[in-house]
Backbone as a chain_set.jsonl record, in Angstrom:
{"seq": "XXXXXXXXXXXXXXXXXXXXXXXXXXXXXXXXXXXXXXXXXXXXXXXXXXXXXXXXXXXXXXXXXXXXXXXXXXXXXXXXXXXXXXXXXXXXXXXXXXXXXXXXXXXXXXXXXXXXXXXXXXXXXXXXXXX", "coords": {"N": [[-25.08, -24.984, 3.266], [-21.85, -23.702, 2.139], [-18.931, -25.288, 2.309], [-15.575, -23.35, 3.276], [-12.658, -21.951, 1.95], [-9.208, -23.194, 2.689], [-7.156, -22.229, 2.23], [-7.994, -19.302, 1.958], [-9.651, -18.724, 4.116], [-7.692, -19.37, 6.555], [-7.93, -21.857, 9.696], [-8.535, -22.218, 13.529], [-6.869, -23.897, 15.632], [-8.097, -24.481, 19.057], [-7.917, -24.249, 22.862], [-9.661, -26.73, 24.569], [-10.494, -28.428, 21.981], [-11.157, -26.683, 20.196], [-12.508, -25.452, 17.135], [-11.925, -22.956, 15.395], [-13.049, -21.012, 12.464], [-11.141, -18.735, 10.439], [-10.665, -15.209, 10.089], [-10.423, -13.88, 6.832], [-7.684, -14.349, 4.89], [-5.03, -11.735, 4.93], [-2.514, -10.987, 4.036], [0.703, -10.603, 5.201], [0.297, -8.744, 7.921], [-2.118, -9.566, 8.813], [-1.266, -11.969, 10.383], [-0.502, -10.863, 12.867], [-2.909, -9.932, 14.186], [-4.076, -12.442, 13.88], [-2.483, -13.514, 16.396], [-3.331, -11.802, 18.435], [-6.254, -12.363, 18.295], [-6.001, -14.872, 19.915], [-4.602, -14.747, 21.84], [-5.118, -16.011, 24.419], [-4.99, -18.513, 24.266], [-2.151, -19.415, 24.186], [0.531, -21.193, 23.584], [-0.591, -23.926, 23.176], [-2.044, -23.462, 20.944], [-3.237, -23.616, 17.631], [-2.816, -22.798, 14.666], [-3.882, -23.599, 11.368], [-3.192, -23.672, 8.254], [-3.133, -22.787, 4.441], [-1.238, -22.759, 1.903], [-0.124, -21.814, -1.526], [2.782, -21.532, -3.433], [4.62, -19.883, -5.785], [7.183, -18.826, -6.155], [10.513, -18.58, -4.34], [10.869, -18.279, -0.971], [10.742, -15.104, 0.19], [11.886, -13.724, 2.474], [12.499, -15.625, 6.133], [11.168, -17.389, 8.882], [10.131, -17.831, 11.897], [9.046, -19.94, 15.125], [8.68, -19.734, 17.912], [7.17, -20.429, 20.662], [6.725, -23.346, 19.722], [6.457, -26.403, 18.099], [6.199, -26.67, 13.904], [4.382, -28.414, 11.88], [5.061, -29.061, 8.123], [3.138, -30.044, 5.566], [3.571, -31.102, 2.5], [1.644, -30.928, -0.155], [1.102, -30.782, -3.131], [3.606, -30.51, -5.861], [6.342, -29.706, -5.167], [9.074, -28.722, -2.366], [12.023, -27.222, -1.36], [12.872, -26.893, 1.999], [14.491, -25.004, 4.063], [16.662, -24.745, 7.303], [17.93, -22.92, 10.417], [18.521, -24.153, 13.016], [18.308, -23.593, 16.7], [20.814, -24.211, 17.903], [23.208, -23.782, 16.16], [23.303, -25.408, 14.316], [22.637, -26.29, 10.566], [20.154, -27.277, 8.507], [18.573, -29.084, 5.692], [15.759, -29.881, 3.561], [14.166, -31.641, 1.473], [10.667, -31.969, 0.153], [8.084, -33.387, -1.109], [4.985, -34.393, -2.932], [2.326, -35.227, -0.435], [4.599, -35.606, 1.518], [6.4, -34.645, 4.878], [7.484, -31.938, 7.03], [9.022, -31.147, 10.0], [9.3, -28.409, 11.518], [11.143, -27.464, 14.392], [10.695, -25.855, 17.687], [12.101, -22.706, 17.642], [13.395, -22.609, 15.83], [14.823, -21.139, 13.129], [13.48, -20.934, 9.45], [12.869, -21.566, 5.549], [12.157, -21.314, 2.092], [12.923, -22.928, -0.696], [11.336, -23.116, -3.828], [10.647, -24.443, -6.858], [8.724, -23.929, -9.861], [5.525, -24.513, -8.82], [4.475, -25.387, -5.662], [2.329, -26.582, -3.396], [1.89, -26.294, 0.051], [0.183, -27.387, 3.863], [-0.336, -26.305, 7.04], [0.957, -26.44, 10.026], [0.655, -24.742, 12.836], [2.579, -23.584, 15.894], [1.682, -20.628, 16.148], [2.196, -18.423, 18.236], [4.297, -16.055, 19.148], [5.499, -15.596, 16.632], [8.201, -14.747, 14.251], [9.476, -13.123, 12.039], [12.17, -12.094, 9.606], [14.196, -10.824, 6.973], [15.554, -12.198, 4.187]], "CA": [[-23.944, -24.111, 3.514], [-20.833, -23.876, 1.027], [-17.506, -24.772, 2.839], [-14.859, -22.4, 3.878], [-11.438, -22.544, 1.276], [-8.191, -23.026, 4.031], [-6.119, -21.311, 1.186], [-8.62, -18.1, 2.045], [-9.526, -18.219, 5.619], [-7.215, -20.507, 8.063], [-8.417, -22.671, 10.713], [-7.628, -21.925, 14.372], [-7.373, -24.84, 16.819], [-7.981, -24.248, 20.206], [-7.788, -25.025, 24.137], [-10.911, -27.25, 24.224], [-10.941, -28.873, 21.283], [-12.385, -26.197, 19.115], [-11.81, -25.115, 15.03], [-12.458, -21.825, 14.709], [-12.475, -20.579, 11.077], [-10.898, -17.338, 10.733], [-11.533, -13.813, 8.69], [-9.966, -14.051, 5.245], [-6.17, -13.953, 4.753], [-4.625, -10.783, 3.718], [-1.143, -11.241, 4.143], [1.837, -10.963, 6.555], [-0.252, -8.035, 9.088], [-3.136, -10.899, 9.046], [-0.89, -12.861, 11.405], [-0.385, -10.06, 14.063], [-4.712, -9.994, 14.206], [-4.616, -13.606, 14.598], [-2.558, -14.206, 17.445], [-4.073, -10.885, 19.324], [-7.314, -12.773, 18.584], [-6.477, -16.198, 20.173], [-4.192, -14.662, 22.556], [-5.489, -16.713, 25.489], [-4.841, -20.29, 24.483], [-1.579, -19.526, 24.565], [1.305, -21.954, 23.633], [-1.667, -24.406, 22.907], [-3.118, -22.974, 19.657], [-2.396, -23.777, 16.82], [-3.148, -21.905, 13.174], [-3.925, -24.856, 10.223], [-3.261, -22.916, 6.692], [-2.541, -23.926, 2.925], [-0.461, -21.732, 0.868], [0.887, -22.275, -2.999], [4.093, -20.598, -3.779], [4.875, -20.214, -7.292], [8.672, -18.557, -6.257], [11.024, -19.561, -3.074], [10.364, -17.361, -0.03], [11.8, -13.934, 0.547], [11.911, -14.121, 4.368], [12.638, -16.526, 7.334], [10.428, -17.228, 10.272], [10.936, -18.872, 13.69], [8.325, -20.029, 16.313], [9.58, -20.021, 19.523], [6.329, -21.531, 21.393], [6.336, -24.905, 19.71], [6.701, -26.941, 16.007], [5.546, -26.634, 13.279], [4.193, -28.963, 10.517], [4.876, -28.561, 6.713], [2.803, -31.036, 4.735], [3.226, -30.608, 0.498], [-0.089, -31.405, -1.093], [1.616, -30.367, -4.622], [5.005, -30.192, -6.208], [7.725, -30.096, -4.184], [9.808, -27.485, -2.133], [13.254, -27.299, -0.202], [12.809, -26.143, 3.73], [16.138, -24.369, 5.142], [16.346, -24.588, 8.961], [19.266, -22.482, 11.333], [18.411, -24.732, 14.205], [18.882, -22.707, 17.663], [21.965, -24.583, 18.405], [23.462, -22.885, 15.073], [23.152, -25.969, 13.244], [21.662, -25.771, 9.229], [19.8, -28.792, 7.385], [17.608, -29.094, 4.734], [15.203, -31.216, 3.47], [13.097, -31.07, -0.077], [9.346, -32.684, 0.735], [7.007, -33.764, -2.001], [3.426, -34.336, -2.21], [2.527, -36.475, 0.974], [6.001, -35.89, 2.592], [6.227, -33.451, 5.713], [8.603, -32.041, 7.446], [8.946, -30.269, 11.048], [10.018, -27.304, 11.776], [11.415, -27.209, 15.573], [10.748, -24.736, 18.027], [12.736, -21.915, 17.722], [14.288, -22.845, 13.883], [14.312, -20.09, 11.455], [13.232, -21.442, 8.198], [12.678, -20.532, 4.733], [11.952, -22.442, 1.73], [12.843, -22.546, -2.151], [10.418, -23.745, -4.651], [10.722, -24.132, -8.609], [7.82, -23.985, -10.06], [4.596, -23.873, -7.579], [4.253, -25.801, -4.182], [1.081, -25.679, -2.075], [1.725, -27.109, 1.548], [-0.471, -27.101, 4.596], [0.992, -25.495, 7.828], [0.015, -26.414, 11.5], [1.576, -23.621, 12.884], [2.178, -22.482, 16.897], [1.886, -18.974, 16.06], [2.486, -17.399, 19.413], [5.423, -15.08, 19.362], [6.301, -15.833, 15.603], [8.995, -13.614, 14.63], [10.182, -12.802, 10.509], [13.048, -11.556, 9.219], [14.534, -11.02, 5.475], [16.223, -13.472, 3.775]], "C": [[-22.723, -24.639, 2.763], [-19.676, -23.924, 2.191], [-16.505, -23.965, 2.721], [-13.401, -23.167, 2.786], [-10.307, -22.287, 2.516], [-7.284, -22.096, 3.797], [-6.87, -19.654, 1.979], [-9.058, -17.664, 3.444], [-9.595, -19.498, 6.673], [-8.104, -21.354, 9.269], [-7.766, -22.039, 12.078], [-7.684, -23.038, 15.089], [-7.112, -24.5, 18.277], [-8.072, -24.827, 21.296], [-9.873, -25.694, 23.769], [-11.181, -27.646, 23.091], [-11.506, -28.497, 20.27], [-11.599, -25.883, 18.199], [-12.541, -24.079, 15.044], [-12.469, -21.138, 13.335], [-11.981, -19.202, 11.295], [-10.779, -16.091, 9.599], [-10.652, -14.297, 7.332], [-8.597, -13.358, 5.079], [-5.711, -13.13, 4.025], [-3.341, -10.503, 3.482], [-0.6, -10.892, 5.126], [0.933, -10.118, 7.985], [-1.39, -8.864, 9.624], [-2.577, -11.712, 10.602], [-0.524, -12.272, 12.526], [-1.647, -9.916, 14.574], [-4.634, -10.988, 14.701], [-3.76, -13.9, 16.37], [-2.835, -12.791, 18.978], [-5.688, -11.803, 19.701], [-7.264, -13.511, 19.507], [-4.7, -16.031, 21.197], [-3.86, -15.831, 23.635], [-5.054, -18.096, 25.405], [-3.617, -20.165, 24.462], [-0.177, -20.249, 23.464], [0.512, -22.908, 22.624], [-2.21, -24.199, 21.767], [-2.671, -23.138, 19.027], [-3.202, -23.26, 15.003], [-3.007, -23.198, 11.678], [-4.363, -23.673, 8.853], [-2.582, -23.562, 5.865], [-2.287, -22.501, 2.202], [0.091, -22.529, -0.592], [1.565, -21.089, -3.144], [4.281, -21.21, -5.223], [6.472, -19.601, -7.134], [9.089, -19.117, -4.472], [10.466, -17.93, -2.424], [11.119, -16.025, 0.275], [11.997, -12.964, 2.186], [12.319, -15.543, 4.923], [11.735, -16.416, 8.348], [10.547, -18.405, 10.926], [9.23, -18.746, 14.637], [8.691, -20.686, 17.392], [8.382, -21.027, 20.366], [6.52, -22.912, 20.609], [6.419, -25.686, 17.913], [5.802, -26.641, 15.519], [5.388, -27.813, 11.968], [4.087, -28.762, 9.044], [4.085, -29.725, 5.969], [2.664, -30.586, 3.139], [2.404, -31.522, 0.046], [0.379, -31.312, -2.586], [2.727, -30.316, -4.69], [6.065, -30.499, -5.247], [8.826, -28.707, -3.431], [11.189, -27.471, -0.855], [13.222, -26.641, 1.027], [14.333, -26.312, 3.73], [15.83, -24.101, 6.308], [17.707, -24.261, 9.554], [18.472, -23.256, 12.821], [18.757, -23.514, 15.552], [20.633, -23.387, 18.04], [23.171, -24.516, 17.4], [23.673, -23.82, 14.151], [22.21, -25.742, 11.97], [21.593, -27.125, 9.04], [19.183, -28.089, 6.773], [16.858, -29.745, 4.003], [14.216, -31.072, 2.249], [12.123, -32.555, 0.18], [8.478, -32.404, -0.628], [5.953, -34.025, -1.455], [3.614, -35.564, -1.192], [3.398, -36.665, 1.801], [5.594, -34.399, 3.556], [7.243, -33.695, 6.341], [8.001, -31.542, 8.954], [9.561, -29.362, 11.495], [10.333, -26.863, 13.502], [11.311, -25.83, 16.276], [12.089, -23.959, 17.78], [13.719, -21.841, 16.713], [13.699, -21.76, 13.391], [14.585, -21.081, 10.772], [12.33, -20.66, 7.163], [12.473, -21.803, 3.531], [12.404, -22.078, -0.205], [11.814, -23.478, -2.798], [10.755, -23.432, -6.214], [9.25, -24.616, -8.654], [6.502, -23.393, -9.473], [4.869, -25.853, -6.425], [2.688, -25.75, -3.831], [1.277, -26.496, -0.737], [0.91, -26.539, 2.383], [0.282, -27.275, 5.822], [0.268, -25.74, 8.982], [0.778, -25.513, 12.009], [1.466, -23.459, 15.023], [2.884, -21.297, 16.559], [2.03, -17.988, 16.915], [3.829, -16.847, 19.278], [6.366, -15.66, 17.963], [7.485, -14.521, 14.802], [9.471, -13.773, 12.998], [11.579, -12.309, 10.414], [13.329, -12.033, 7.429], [15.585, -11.926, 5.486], [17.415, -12.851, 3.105]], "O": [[-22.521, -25.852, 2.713], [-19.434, -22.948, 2.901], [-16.484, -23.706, 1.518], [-13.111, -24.363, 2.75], [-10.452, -21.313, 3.254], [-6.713, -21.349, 4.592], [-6.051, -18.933, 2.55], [-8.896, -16.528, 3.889], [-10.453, -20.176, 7.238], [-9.267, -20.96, 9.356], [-6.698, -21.433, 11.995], [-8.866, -23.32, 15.285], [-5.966, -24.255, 18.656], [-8.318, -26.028, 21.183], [-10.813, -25.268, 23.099], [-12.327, -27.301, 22.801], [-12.158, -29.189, 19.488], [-10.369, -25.932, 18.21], [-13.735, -24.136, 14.75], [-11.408, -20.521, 13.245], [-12.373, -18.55, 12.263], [-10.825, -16.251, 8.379], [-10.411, -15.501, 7.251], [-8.395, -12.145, 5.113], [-5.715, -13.244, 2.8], [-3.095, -9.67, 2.609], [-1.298, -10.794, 6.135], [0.87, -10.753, 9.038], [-1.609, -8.858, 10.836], [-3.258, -11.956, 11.599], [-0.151, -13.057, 13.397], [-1.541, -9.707, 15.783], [-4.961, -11.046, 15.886], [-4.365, -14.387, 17.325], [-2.551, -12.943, 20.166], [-6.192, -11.935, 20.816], [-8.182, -13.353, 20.311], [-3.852, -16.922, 21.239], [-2.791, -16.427, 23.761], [-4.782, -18.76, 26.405], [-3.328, -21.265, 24.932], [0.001, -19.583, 22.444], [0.77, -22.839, 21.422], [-3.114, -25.006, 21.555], [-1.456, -23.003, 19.167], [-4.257, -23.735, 14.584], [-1.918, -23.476, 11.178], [-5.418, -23.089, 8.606], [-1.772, -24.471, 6.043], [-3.0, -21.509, 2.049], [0.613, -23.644, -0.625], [1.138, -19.939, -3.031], [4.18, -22.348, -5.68], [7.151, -19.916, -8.112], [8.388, -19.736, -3.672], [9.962, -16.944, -2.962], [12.284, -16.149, 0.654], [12.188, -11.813, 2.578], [12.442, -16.502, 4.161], [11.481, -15.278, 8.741], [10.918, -19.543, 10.638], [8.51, -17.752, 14.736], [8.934, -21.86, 17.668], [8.641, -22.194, 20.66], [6.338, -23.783, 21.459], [6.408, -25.131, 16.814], [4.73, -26.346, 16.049], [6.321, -27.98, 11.183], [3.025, -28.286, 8.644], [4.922, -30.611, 5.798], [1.781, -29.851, 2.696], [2.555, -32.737, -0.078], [-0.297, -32.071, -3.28], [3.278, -30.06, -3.619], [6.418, -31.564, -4.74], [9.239, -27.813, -4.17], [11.071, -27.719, 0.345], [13.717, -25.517, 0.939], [15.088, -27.26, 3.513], [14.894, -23.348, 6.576], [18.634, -25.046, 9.357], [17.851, -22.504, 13.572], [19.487, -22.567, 15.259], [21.483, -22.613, 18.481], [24.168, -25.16, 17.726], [24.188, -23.437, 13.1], [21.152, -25.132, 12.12], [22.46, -27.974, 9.246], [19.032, -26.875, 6.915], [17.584, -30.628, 3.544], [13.436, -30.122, 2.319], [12.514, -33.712, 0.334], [8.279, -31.273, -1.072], [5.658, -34.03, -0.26], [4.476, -36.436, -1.08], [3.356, -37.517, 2.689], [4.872, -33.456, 3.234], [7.883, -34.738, 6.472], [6.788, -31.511, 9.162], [10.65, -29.669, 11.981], [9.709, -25.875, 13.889], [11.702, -24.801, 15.723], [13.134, -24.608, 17.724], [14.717, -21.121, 16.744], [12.513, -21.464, 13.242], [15.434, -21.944, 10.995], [11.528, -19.746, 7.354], [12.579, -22.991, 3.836], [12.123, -21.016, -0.76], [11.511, -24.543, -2.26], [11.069, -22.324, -6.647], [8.681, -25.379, -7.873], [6.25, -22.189, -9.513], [5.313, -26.973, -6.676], [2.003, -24.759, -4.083], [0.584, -27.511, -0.663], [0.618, -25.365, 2.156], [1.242, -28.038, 5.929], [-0.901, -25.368, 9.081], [1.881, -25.504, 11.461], [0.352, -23.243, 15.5], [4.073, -20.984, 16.609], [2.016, -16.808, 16.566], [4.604, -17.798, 19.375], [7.53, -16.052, 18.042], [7.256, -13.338, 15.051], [9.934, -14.899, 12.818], [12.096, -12.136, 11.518], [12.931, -13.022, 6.813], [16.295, -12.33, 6.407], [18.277, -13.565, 2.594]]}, "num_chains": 1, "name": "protein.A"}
C-alpha cells in the first residue's frame, strides 16, 4: 500500500487516540465537511495539514476552540495575529521554526516566494474573513 500525500488528504486526530485520513482537499468548502464529519470529538480534534503558498494569504482566520500550530517545512513566511485582547504581533518562521496561533487570534500570513507549513489545527467553529 502507497502512502497517503498530507498536502492532498489531511489527517484528523481524534478522541481516542485515532488518525483518521481524510477525503481529498478541495478547498475552503472542504473545511465545513470536515468539521460536520468529526463533529463529536469536539474541542478535542484536531485537523494535521501541509499547504505551500506561492503568494501571501487573501483572508484571516480565527479558531475559537483552541491553538493552533504553524510549522514551515520550506522557505519562510510572516504570520499576522489581532490577538482577542486587540493586541497585533508578528512573527516570520523559517524552515523548522513554528509559531502558535492562540485561541481566538485572527491570523493571516505573507509569503515571498513559496512557503509550505504544516498546520495542527482545532477546527471547531473556525471562522474566515477577507483580508
Amino acid at each position: 500500500m502507497a502512502g497517503w500525500s498530507l498536502e492532498q488528504q489531511p489527517i484528523h486526530l481524534g478522541l481516542g487516540a485515532t488518525a483518521v485520513p481524510q477525503p481529498e482537499f478541495t478547498g475552503m468548502a472542504w473545511y465545513e465537511d470536515y468539521v460536520a464529519r468529526h463533529a463529536a470529538d469536539g474541542a478535542e480534534g484536531r485537523l494535521v495539514s501541509l499547504h505551500t503558498f506561492h503568494e501571501s494569504w487573501d483572508s484571516w482566520e480565527m479558531h475559537p476552540a483552541g491553538a493552533e500550530v504553524v510549522l514551515c517545512l520550506s522557505g519562510s513566511m510572516t504570520l499576522h495575529q489581532e490577538h482577542p485582547d486587540g493586541q497585533a504581533s508578528s512573527v516570520t518562521i523559517s524552515a523548522g521554526c513554528y509559531a502558535i496561533n492562540p485561541p481566538g487570534t485572527w491570523h493571516t500570513a505573507d509569503v515571498e516566494g513559496a512557503a509550505t507549513a504544516l498546520f495542527i489545527t482545532a477546527g471547531l467553529g473556525t471562522q474566515h474573513r477577507p483580508r
